[in-house]
C-alpha positions as CSV (number, residue, x, y, z in Angstrom):
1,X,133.8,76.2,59.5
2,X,137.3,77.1,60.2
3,X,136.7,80.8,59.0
4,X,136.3,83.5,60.9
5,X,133.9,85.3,62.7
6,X,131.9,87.1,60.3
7,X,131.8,83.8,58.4
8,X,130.9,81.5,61.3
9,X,127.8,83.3,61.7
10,X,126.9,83.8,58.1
11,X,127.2,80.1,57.7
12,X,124.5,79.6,60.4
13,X,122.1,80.1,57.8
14,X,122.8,77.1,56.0
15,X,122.3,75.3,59.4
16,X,119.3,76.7,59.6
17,X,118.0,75.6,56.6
18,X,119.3,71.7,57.6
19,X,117.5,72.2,60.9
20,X,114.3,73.4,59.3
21,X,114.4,70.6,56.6
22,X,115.6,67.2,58.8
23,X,115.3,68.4,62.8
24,X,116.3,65.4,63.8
25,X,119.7,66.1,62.7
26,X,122.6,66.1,65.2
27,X,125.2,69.0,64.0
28,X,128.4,69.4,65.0
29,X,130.3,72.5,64.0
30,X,134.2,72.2,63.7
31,X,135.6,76.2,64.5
32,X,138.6,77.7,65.4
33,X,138.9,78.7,68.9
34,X,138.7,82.7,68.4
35,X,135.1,82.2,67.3
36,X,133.8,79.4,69.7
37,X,131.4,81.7,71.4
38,X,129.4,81.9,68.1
39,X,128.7,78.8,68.2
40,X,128.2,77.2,71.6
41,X,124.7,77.5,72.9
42,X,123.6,78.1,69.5
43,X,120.3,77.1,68.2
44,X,120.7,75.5,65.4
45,X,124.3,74.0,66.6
46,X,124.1,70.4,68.7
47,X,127.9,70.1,69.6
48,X,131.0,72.1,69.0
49,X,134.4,71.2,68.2
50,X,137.1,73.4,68.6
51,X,140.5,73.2,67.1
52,X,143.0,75.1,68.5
53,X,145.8,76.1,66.2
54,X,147.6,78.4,64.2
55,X,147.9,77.8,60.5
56,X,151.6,76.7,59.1
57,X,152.9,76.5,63.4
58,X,150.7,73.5,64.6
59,X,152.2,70.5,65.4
60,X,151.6,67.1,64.1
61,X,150.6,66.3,67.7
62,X,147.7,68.7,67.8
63,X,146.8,67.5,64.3
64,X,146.5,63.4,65.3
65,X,144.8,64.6,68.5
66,X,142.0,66.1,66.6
67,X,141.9,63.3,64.3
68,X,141.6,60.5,67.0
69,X,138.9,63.1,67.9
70,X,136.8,63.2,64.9
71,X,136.7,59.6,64.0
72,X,136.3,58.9,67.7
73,X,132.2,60.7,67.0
74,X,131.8,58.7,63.9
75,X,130.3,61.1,61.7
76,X,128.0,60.4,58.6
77,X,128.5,63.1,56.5
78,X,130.3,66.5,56.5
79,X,130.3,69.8,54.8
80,X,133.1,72.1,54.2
81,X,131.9,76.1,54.4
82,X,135.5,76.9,54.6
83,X,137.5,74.7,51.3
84,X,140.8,74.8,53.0
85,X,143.0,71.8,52.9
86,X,143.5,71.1,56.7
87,X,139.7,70.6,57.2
88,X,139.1,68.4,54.1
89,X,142.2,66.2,54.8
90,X,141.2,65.6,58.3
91,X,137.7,64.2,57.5
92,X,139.2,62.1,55.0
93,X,141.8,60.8,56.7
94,X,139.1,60.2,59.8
95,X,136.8,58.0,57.3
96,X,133.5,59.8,56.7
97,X,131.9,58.3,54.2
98,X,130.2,61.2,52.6
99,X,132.7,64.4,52.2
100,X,130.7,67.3,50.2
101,X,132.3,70.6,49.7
102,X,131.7,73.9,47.0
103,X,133.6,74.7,43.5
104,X,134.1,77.3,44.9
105,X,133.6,79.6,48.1
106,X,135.4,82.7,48.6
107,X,136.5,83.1,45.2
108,X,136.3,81.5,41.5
109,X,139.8,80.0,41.8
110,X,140.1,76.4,41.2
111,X,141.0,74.4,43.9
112,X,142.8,70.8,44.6
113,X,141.3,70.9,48.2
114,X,137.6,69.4,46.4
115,X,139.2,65.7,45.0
116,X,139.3,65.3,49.0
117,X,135.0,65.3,48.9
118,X,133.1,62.9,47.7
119,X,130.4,65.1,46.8
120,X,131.1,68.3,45.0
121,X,128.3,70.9,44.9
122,X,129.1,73.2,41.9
123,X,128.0,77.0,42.4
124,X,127.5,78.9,39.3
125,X,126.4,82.3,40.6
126,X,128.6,85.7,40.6
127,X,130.1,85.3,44.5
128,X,130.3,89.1,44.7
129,X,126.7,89.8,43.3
130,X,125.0,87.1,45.8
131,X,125.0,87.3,49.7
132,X,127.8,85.3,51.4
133,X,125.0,83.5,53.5
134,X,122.9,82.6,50.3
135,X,125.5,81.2,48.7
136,X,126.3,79.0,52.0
137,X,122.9,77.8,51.5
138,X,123.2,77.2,47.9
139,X,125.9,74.0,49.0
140,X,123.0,72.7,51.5
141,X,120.0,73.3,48.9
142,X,122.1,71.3,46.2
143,X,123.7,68.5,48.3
144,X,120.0,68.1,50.0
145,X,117.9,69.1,46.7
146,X,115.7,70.9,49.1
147,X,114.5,74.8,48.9
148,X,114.1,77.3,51.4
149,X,115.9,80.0,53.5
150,X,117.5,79.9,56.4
151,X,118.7,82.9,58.9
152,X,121.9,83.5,60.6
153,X,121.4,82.2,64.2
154,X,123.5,83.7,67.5
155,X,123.4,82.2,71.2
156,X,120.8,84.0,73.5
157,X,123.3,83.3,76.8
158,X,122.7,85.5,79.7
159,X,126.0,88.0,80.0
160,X,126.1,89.8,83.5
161,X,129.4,91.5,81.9
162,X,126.9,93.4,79.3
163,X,124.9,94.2,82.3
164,X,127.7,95.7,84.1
165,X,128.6,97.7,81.6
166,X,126.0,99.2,80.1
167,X,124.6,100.4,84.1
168,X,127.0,103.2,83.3
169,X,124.5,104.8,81.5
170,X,120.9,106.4,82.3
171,X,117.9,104.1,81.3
172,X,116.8,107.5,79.9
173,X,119.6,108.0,77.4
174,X,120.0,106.6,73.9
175,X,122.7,104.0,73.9
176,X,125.0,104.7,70.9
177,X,127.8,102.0,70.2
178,X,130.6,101.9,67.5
179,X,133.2,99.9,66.3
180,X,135.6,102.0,64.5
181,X,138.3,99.8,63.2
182,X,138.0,96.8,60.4
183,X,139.9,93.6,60.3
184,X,142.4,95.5,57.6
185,X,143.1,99.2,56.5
186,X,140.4,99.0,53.5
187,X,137.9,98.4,56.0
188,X,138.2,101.1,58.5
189,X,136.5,104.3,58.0
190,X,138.6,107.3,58.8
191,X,139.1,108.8,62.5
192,X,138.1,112.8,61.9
193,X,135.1,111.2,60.4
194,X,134.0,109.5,63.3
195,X,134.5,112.4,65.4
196,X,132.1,114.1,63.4
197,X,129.3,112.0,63.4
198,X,129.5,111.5,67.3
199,X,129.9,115.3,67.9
200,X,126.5,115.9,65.1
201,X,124.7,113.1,67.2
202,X,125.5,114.5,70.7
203,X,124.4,117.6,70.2
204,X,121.1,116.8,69.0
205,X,120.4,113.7,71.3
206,X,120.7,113.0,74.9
207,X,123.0,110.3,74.5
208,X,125.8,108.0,75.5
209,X,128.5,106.9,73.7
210,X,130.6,103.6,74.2
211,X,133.3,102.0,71.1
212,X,133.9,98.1,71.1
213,X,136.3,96.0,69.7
214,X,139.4,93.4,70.2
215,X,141.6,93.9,72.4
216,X,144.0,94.9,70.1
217,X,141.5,97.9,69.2
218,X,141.7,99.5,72.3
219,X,144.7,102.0,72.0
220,X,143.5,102.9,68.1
221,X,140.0,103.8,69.5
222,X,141.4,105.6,72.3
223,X,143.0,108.3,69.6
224,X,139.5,107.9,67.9
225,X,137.9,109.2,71.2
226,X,140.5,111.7,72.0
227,X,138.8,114.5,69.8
228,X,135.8,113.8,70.6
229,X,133.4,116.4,72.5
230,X,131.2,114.1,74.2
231,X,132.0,111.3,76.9
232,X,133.1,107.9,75.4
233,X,133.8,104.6,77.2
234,X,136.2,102.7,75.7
235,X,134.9,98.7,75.8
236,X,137.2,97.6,73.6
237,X,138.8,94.1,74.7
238,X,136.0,93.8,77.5
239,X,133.2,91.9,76.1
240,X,132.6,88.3,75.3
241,X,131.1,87.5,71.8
242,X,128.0,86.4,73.7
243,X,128.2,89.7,76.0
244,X,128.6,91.9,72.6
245,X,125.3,90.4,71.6
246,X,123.5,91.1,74.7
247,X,124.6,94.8,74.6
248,X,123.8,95.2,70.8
249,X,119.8,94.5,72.1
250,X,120.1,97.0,74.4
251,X,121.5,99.3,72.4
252,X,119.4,102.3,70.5
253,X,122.1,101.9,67.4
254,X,125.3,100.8,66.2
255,X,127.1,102.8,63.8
256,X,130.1,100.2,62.2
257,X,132.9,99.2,59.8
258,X,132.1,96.1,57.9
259,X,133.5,93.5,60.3
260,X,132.3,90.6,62.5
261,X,130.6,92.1,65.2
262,X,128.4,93.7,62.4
263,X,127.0,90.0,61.4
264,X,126.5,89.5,65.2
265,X,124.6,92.6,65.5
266,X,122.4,91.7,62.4
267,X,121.0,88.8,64.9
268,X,119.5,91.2,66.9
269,X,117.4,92.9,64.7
270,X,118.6,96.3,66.4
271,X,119.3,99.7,64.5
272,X,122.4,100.0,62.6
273,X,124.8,101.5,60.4
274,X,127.3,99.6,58.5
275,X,130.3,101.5,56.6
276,X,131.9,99.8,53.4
277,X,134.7,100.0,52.3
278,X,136.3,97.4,49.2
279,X,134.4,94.7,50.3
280,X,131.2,95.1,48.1
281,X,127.3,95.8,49.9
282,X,125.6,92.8,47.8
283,X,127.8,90.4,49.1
284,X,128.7,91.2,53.1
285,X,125.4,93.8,53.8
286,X,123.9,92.8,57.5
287,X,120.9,90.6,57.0
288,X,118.9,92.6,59.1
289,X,116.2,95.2,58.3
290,X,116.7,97.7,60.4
291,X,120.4,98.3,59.2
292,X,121.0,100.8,56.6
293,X,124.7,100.0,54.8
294,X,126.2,102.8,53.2
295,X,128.9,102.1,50.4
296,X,130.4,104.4,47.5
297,X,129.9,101.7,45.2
298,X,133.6,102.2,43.5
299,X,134.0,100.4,40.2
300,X,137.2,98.4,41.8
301,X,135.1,96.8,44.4
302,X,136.1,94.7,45.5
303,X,139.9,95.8,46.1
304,X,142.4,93.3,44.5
305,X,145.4,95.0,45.2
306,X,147.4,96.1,48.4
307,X,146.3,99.4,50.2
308,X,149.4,101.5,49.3
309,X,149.0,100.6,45.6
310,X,145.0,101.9,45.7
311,X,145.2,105.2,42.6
312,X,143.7,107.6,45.8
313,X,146.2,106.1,48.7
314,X,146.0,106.9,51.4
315,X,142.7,108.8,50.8
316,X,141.4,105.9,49.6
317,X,137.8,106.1,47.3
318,X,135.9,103.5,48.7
319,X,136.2,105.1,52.8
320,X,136.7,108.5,52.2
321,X,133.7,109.0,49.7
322,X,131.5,108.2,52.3
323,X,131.1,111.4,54.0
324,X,130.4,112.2,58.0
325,X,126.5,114.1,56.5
326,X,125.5,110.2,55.0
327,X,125.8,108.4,58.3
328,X,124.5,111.4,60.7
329,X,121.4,111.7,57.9
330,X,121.0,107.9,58.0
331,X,121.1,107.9,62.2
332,X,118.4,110.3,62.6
333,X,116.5,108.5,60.0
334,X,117.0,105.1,62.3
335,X,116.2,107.2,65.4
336,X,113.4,109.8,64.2
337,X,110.8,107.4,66.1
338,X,112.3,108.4,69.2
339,X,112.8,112.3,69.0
């Protein structure tokens, strides 16, 4: 599972399904080091390896350490979620017998990565008309010939950092997060947009506001928070995955761009808003049903070309369609239980 994070916990369906079908199972999940806390503690996740390295700079050395390491557990079988080359080639090089991997994954492009498995588990359906996490399944239900469903699964670790942090706030108040910047440009919903919705929701609730995010996220959200009216704390770069998921259960909602911490979110089963932009609703929506995705549905979703070539840069469709009124109307909808 050498994807990233959104991925990681999408793919935790499919090992749900395994668990459900053969508990006995022992799995091991193979991540890269950004996401570890995804995975370790997780339920349906017996023992985690993590390889540490940056595509196209590792070193041979790091490579033949994690081989010694794989062959050194003497797996029976593994699955690739990810079809990339450095993966397949280390499981065959380490001498697992049974090597099963998709036609395809992330997109219908052919691949010389699958005459590395053994087993190859064709998918036939339209990637962006089928949930990333069903078609993760679809590789277990075929390999296995079993049925069922499976649901992404996120440690439950105790996190005295969420703790800390949300004790700024009145039990009293609505707690009202936001992550307002995507993984790329296409993904992140426009600044004076923002502002609006958090200045509509303060004035009519009695809330508190907090944003979260990388580290890297920190000094973009600070100019996110600069016009607005109402306090906002700025967590960016100060939570754990694990402590990100703790605050998302205590939180009244979370209004988001379509990014990881959306997918980690879903786990919770809390109130959310998740803003699309080229990446299309049927395939990346949170699995959760109390989340409400809001999308303008453009006819070139998904985006195949660079940002500054998109017909409407740098007022691009896909964000700027989706207007400030949708995501207020859709909060209060979420929250009307309350008021």
């Amino acid at each position: 599972m050498l994807v990233n994070l959104g991925d990681v916990v999408l793919t935790t369906a499919a090992l749900d399904l395994i668990k459900k079908t053969f508990p006995d199972v022992k799995i091991t999940a193979l991540v890269k080091a950004a996401v570890k806390d995804a995975v370790i503690d997780n339920p349906v996740i017996d023992d985690v390896i993590v390889f540490d390295y940056k595509p196209k700079v590792s070193t041979f050395k790091q490579t033949r350490q994690m081989l010694s390491e794989i062959k050194r557990r003497k797996f029976d079988l593994s699955i690739s979620f990810d079809r990339k080359l450095r993966p397949a080639l280390l499981t065959f090089m380490a001498g697992i017998p049974v090597r099963v991997g998709p036609s395809k994954v992330f997109d219908d492009n052919k691949s010389r990565v699958t005459i590395l498995y053994t087993d190859i588990v064709k998918i036939t359906h339209d990637l962006n008309q089928t949930h990333q996490a069903e078609t993760y399944q679809e590789i277990v239900r075929k390999f296995f010939n079993i049925e069922g469903h499976g649901t992404p699964q996120f440690p439950k670790t105790f996190s005295p950092k969420a703790k800390e942090l949300l004790a700024y706030f009145p039990r009293e108040k609505f707690k009202i997060a936001l992550c307002v910047k995507g993984t790329f440009e296409l993904n992140t919903w426009a600044k004076e947009y923002f502002v609006e919705v958090v200045n509509a929701l303060a004035e009519r609730y009695d809330a508190e506001f907090f944003i979260v995010g990388a580290p890297s996220d920190k000094e973009y959200a600070a100019e996110v928070m600069s016009g607005m009216h109402a306090e906002v704390y700025n967590f960016c770069g100060e939570t754990s995955l694990t402590d990100l998921a703790e605050i998302f259960r205590r939180t009244d909602l979370f209004i988001t761009v379509d990014t990881g911490s959306a997918h980690i979110a879903a786990t919770t089963g809390g109130k959310m808003i998740t803003i699309f932009g080229c990446t299309p609703v049927t395939r990346w929506r949170p699995l959760n049903p109390n989340a409400i995705p809001l999308s303008s549905n453009e006819p070139c979703c998904p985006c195949k070309i660079p940002p500054e070539k998109c017909p409407s840069y740098p007022t691009p469709n896909c964000l700027y369609k989706i207007k400030p009124a949708a995501v207020i109307n859709a909060a209060v909808q979420l929250l009307k239980r309350f008021e």
